[in-house]
N, C-alpha and C positions, 0 to 999 in steps of 0.2 A: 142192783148196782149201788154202790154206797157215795158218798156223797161226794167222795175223792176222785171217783172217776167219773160220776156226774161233772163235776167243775172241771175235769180236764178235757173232756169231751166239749164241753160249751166255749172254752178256752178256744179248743181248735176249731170247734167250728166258724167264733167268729176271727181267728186269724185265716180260716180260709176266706169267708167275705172279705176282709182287708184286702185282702191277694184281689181277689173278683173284682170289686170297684176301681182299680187300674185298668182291667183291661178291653180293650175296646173290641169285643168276642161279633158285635154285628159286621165290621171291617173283616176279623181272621173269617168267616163265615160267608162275607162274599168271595174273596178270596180263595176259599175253598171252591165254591161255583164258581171260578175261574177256569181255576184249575181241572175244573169235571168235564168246563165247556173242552175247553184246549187240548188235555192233556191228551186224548184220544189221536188228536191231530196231529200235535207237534212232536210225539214220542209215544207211538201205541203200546211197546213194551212194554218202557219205562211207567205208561198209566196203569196198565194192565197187574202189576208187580206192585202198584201200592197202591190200588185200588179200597181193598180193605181195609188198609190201614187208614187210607184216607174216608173213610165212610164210618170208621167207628171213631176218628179223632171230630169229625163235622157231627157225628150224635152228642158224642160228650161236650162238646163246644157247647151246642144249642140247647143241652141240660145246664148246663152254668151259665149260659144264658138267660135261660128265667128263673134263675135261679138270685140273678141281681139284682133286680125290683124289690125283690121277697128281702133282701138282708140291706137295703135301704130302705126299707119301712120296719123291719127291724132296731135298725140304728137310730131311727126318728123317733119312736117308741123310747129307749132308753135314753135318750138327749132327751125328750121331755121329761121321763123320768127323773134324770139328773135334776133339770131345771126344778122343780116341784120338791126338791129335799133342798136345796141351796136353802139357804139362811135367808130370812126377808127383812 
């Protein structure tokens, strides 16, 4: 990998934490187990029909889910980093 797609990757990766630290994934996440209690209930079809989708959108959720510790200890890291080059 050369150092140009090195820095575009890190790039994106932390505009993806950017993205992450907004969103409040433990709320979409119950939410989902709402949805899993209920759905069976109030529309068996309709639960049935997005079932799937609903069960691989709640795995992804809870992978960026801890995923957001990990890139606020990241940012912590490089905010002292900052702090430590600043001029004294």
């Amino acid at each position: 990998m050369e150092n140009k797609e090195y820095l575009a990757v890190q790039t994106a990766i932390m505009n993806i934490g950017t993205q992450l630290e907004g969103l409040d994934l433990e709320a979409f996440l119950r939410q989902i187990g709402r949805a899993d209690t209920m759905g069976p209930i109030l529309d068996p079809t309709l639960y049935r029909k997005a079932q799937n989708r609903l069960s691989a959108i709640r795995e992804f959720a809870g992978a960026l889910r801890q995923a957001q510790p990990k890139f606020a200890l990241l940012k912590g890291i490089l905010i002292l980093e900052e702090v430590e080059k600043a001029p004294r």
